[in-house]
TORDO-493842 format. One record per residue (C-alpha): residue number from 1; chain; x, y, z. Coordinates in steps of 0.2 Angstrom, whole numbers, plus 5000, padded with zeros to 4 digits. Layout:
// TORDO-493842
NUM, A, X, Y, Z .
...
***
This chain:
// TORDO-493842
1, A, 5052, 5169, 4727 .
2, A, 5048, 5157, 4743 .
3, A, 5059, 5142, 4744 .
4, A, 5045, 5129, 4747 .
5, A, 5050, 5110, 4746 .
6, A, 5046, 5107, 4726 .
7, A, 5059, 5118, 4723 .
8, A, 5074, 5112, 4737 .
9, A, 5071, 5096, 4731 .
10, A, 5071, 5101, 4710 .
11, A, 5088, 5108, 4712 .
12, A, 5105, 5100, 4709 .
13, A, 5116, 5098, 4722 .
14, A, 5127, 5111, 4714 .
15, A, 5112, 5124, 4713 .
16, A, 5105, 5121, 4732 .
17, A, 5126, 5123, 4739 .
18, A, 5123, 5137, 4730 .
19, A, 5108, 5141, 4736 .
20, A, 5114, 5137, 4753 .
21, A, 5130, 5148, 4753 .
22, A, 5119, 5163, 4749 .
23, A, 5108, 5163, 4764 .
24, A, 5125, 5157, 4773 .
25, A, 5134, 5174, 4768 .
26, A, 5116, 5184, 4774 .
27, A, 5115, 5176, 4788 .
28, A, 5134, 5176, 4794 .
29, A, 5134, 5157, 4796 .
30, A, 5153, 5151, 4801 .
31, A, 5146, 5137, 4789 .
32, A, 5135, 5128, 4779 .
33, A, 5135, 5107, 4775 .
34, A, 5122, 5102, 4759 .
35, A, 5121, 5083, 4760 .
36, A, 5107, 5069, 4756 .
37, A, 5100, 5062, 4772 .
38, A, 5086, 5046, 4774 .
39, A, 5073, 5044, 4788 .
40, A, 5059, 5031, 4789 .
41, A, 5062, 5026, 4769 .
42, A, 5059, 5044, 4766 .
43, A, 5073, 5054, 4757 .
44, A, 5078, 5073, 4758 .
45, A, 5093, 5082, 4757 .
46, A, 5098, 5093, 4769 .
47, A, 5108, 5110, 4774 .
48, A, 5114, 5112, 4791 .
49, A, 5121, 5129, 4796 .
50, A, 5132, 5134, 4810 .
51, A, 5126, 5150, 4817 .
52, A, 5133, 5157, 4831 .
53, A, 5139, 5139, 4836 .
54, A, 5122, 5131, 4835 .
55, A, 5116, 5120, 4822 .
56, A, 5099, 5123, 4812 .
57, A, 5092, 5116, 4800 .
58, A, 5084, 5122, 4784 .
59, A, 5066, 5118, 4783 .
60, A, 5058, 5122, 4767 .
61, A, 5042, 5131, 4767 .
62, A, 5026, 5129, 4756 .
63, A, 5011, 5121, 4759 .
64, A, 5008, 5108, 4771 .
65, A, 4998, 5096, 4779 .
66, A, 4997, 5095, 4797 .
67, A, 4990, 5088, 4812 .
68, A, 4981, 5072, 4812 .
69, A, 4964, 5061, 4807 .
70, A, 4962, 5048, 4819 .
71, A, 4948, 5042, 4809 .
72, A, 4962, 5034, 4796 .
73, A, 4971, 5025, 4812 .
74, A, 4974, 5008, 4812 .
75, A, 4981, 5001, 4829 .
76, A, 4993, 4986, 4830 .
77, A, 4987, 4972, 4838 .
78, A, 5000, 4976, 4850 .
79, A, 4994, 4995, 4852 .
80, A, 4975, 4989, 4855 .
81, A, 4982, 4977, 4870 .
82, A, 4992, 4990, 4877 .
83, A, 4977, 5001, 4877 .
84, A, 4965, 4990, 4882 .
85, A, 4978, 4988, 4899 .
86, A, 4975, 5007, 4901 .
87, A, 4958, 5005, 4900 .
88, A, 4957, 4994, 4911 .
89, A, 4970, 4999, 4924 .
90, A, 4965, 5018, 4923 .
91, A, 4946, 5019, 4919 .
92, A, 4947, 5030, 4904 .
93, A, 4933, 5029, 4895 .
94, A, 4937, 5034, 4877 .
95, A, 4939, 5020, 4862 .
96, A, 4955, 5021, 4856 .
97, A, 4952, 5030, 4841 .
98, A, 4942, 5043, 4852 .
99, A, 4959, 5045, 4863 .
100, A, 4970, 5048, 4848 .
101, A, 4958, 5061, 4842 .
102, A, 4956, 5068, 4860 .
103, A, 4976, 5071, 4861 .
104, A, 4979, 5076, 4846 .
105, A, 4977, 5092, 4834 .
106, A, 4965, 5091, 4819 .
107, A, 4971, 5087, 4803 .
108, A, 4972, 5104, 4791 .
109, A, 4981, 5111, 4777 .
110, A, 4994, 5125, 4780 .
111, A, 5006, 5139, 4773 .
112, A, 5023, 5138, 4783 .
113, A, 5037, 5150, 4778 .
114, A, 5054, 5143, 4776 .
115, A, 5066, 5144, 4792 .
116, A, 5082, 5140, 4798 .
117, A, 5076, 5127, 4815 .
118, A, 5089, 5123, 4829 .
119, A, 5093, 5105, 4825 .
120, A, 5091, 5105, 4845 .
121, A, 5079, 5111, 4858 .
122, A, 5087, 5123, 4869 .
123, A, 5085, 5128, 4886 .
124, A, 5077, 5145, 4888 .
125, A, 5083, 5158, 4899 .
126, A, 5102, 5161, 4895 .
127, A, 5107, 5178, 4901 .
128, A, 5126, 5182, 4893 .
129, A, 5140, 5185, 4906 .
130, A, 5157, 5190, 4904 .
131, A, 5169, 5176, 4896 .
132, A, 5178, 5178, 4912 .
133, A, 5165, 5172, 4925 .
134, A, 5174, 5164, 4937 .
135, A, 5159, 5152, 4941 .
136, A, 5163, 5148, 4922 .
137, A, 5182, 5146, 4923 .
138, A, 5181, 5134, 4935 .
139, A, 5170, 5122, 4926 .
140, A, 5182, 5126, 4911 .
141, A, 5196, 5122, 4920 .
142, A, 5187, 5105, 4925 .
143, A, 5188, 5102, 4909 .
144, A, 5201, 5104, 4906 .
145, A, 5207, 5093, 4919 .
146, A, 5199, 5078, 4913 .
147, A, 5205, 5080, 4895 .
148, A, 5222, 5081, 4900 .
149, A, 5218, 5066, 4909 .
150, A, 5211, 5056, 4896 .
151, A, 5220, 5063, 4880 .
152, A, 5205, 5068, 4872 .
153, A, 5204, 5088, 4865 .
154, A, 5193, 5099, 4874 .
155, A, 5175, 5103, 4868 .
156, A, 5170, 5118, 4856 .
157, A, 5153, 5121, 4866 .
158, A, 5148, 5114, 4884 .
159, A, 5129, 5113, 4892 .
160, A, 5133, 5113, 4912 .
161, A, 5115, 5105, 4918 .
162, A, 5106, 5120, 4928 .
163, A, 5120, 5131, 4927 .
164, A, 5122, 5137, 4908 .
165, A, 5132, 5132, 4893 .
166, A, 5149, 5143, 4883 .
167, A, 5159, 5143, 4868 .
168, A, 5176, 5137, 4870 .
169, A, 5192, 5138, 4859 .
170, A, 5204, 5123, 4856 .
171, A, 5214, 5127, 4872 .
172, A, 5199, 5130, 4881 .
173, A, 5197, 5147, 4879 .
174, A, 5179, 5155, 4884 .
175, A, 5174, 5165, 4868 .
176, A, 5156, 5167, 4875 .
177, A, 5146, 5161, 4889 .
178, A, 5129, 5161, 4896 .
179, A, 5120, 5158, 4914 .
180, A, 5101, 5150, 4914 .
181, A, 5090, 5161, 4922 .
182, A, 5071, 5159, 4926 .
183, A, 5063, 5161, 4908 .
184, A, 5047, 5169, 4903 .
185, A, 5038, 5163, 4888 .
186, A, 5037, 5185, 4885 .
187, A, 5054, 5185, 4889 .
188, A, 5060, 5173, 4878 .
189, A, 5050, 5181, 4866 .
190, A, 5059, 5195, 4867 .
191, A, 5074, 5191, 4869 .
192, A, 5076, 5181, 4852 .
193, A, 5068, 5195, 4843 .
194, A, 5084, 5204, 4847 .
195, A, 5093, 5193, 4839 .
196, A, 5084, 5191, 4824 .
197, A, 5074, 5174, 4829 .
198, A, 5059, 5167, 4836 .
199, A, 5047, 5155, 4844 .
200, A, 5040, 5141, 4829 .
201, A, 5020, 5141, 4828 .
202, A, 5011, 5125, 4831 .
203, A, 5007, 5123, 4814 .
204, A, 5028, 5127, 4809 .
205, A, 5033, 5115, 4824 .
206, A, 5023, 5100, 4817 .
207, A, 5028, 5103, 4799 .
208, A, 5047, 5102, 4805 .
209, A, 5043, 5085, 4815 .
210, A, 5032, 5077, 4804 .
211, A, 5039, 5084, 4785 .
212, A, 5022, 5081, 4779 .
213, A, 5019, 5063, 4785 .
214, A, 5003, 5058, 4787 .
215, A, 5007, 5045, 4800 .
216, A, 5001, 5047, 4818 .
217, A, 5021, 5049, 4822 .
218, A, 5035, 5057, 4808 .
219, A, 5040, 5036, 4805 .
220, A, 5025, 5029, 4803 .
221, A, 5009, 5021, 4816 .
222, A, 5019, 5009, 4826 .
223, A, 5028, 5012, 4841 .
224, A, 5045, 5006, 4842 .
225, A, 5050, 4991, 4855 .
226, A, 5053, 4998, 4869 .
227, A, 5040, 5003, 4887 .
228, A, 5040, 5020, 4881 .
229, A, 5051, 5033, 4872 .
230, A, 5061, 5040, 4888 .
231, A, 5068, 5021, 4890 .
232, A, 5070, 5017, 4874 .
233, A, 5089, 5023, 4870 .
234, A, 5086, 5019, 4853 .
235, A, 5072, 5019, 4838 .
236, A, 5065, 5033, 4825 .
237, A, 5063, 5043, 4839 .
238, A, 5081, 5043, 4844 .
239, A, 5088, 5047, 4825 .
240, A, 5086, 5064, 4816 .
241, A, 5072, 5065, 4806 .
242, A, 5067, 5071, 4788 .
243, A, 5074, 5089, 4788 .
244, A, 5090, 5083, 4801 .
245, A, 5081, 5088, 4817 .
246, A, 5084, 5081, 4834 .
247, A, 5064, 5083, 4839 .
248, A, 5051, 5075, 4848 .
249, A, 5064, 5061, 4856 .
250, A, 5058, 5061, 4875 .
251, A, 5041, 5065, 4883 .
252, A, 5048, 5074, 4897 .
253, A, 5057, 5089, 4885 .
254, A, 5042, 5095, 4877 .
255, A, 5045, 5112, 4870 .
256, A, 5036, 5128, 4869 .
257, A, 5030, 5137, 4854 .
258, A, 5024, 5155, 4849 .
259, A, 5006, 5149, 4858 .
260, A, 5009, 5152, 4874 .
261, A, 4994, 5141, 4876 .
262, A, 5001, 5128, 4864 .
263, A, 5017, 5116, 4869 .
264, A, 5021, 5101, 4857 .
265, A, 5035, 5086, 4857 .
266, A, 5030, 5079, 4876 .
267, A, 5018, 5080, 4892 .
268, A, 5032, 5085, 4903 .
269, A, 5032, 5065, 4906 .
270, A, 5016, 5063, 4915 .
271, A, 5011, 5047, 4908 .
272, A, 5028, 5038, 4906 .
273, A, 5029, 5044, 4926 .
274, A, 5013, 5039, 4929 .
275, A, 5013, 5022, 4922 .
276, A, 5001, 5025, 4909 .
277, A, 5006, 5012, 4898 .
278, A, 5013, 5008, 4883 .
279, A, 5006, 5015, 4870 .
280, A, 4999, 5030, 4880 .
281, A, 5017, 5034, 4882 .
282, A, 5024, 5032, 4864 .
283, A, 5007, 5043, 4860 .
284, A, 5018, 5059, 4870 .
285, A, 5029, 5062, 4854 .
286, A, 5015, 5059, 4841 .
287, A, 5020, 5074, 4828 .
288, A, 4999, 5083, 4832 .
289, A, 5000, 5077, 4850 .
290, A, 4994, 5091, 4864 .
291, A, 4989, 5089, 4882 .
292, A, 4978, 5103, 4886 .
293, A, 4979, 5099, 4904 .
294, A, 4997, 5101, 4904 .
295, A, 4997, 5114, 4894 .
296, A, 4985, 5124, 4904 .
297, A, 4997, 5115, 4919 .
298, A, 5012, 5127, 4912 .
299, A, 5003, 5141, 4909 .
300, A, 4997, 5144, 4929 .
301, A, 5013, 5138, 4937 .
302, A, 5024, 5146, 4921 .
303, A, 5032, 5157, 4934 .
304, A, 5036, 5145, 4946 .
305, A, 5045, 5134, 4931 .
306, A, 5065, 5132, 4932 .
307, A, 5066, 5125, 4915 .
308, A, 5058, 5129, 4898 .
309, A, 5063, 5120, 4881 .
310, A, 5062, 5130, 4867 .
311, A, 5067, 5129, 4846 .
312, A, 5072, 5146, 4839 .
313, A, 5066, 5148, 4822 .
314, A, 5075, 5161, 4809 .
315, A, 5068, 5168, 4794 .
316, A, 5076, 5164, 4779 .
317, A, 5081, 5179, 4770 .
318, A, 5078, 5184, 4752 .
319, A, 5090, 5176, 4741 .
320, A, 5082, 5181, 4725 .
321, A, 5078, 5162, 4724 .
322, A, 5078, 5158, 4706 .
323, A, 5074, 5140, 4696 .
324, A, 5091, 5130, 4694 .
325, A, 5097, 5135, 4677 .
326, A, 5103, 5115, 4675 .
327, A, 5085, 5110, 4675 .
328, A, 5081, 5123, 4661 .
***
């Protein structure tokens, strides 16, 4: 039986621990936290598991609405003002609700399998070197440095911008490490299939942003205070959403999905770059939005592309789900 949302959410909390700590044990998940979590005056509770020393979340499957009508849009007064200065600033000669529409995928009813998502985008093209790397030991040791500096303890995973990211022990200790390479969307591909993951779909990446809202972004229509989302250090975009994900948060991480064609959660920051305007902007991490353009951008020059953000997605496995006998 599939774990859809209707019956995450009838469980007790004893029942869904349980739950939780069977596809733990399939999985070989260090650990597993069930807790009740609120975003946007929405409520869920949710299971984060530690796998391999990545967090990912459990996203509930069933059916689902996605993508969006612009027809049912209402803009602020501020959003129309913001537009209108697009408009007028960059010629674009589409009414607001034709540009929402243009940029962003149609609203449609889909089936979407239950997964384990990293809570986090990752960088794509990690190739696994030996724990004792000396170009690794020496950024561990300059950590080490600076927490015996400072007092504080030393971290159990490190991201090095452009270099690669490991797994460390208390004392520092490398238990694994890997080097970014130059990724391939068929790379990647394959490369998590070896492990036993895989690339979200489009229609899988917006049920995990938008958990079935039918906003135009996962917290409602309105765009926070704030230029744009990459300035704005804080706001709904910043915190973690319905299902605990970290998704959607900056235009210029957008992330590709199992469409090689299809990339969601940003426009690589064209129009924050650009000066687009506000509300063009904030439109970047609207749960349906796509750029074709800069889709089709990635796709020609995908070679040529030092850096690709990507969520692995793992099946969850049969736990011979049952109804929770405390409901019977």
């Amino acid at each position: 039986m599939d774990l859809d949302r209707e019956r995450w959410t009838a469980l007790s909390d004893a029942g869904a621990e349980a739950l939780a700590a069977r596809i733990a044990d399939r999985l070989g998940a260090a650990s597993v936290r069930v807790r009740p979590h609120e975003y946007a005056g929405r409520r869920n509770r949710i299971a984060v598991f530690d796998l391999g020393g990545e967090p990912f979340a459990l996203v509930p499957g069933g059916r689902a609405r996605v993508g969006y009508d612009a027809v049912r849009f209402v803009p602020t007064a501020d959003q129309v003002d913001s537009y209108r200065e697009s408009v007028e600033e960059y010629g674009i000669p589409l009414s607001i609700h034709e540009y929402v529409d243009a940029y962003t995928s149609p609203a449609r009813t889909v089936e979407v399998p239950a997964l384990l998502v990293s809570v986090e985008a990752v960088q794509a093209g990690l190739t696994e070197v030996a724990p004792d790397d000396p170009a690794v030991a020496r950024r561990v040791e300059q950590l080490r440095s600076t927490a015996g500096a400072t007092g504080g303890d030393m971290p159990r995973q490190v991201t090095w911008h452009g270099f690669g990211r490991a797994l460390l022990g208390p004392d520092g200790t490398v238990h694994a490490a890997w080097r970014f390479g130059r990724p391939t969307h068929g790379g990647e591909v394959a490369r998590l299939a070896a492990i036993g993951q895989r690339l979200l779909t489009p229609d899988e990446w917006e049920y995990a942003c938008g958990a079935g809202a039918a906003s135009l972004f996962r917290w409602g229509d309105a765009c926070p205070a704030g230029p744009d989302p990459y300035s704005a250090a804080s706001g709904p975009h910043r915190e973690p959403n319905l299902f605990g994900l970290l998704i959607g948060q900056d235009p210029y991480r957008d992330e590709r999905t199992a469409d090689p064609a299809v990339v969601c959660g940003g426009d690589g920051g064209g129009m924050v770059c650009g000066g687009a305007g506000e509300f063009v902007s904030w439109l970047t991490v609207a749960t349906a939005y796509r750029d074709p353009d800069h889709a089709e951008f990635i796709q020609r020059e995908g070679e040529h592309l030092d850096q690709m953000l990507i969520r692995p997605a793992i099946p969850v496995p049969d736990t011979r789900f049952r109804p929770d006998p405390t409901l019977a």
